[in-house]
Structure formats: C-alpha cells, structure tokens
N, C-alpha and C positions, 0 to 999 in steps of 0.2 A: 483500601481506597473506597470513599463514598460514592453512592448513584453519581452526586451532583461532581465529582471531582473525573469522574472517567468522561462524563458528557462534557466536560472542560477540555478535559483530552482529545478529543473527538472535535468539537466546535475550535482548537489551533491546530490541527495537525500539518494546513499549510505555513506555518510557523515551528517548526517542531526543530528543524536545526539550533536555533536559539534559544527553545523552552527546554528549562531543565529540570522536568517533570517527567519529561521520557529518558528510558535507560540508552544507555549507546544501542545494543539492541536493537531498542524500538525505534532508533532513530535511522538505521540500517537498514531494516527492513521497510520504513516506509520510502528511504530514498530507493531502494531498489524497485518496488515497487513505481514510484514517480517518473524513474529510467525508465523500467518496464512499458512502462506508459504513453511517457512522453519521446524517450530519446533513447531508442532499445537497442539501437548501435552502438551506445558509448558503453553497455555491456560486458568491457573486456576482461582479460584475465586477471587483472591487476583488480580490477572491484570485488572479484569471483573470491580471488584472493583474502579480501576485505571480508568477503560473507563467511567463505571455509571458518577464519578466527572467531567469527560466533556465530553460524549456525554448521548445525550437521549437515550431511547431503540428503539425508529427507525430510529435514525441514527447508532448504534451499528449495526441493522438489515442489515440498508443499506450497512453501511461498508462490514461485511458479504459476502453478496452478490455479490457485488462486487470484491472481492476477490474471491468467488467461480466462479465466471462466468471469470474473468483472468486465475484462475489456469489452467482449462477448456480450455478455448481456447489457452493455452501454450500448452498445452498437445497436444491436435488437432494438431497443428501444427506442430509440434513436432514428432506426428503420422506421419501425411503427408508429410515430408520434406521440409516443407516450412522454411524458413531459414529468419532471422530476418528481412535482407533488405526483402528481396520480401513480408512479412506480412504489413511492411510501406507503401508502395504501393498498397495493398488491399484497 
C-alpha cells in the first residue's frame, strides 16, 4: 500500500464500516476503539467475544492501552488548551 493510499486510510476512518479498504480486523479494532471512547459500557462480552475471533489477548491488551493512553493524552490537552493543530506539531 502507497504513502498516498494509507493517508486515505487515515483521512475515512470515520467511514470505515462502509469502506472496503479496511480488513474486518481493522474494522474491529477501530470500532472497539470508537466504544472505548465513546460508549465504554456497551463493552460487553458478547463484542469481547467478537475481538477473541481476531485478536489474541495481548493484542486485545495492547489495543486497550492504547486507547487508554490516547484518551489520556486528549484529555491533557484539552486540560491545557492545546488545540489540535499545535498538538501536530508537538
């Protein structure tokens, strides 16, 4: 995949259920992620279930953490007034 086709990636991934450019995979772990985010109670066993079939449990882990450590640092910044351009430039 080209520079210019992952930054296409990247510039729909609020579209990604639809684009079929991403693997189920990666369409998985962004929804988990977006739960993570937005709606951390709908979380249940039954999605958990959904991630066991394609990922391991420490990629699940890692996912995780990752997301916890984004939230985190949205928040931070967010605290701080740092405003989206100027975090780009960090």
């Amino acid at each position: 995949m080209g520079q210019k086709d992952v930054e296409g990636l990247y510039c729909s991934v609020h579209e990604y259920a639809d684009n079929s450019d991403y693997s189920e995979q990666e369409k998985l772990a962004i929804e988990y992620a977006e739960r993570f985010c937005l709606q951390h109670d709908t979380l249940d066993e039954k999605f958990f279930e959904r991630l066991r079939a394609q990922f391991s449990e420490p990629e699940i882990v890692d996912l995780a953490v990752c997301c916890s450590m984004f939230v985190g640092l949205g928040r931070l910044l967010a605290v701080f007034g740092i405003e989206q351009k100027e975090a780009m430039r960090l």
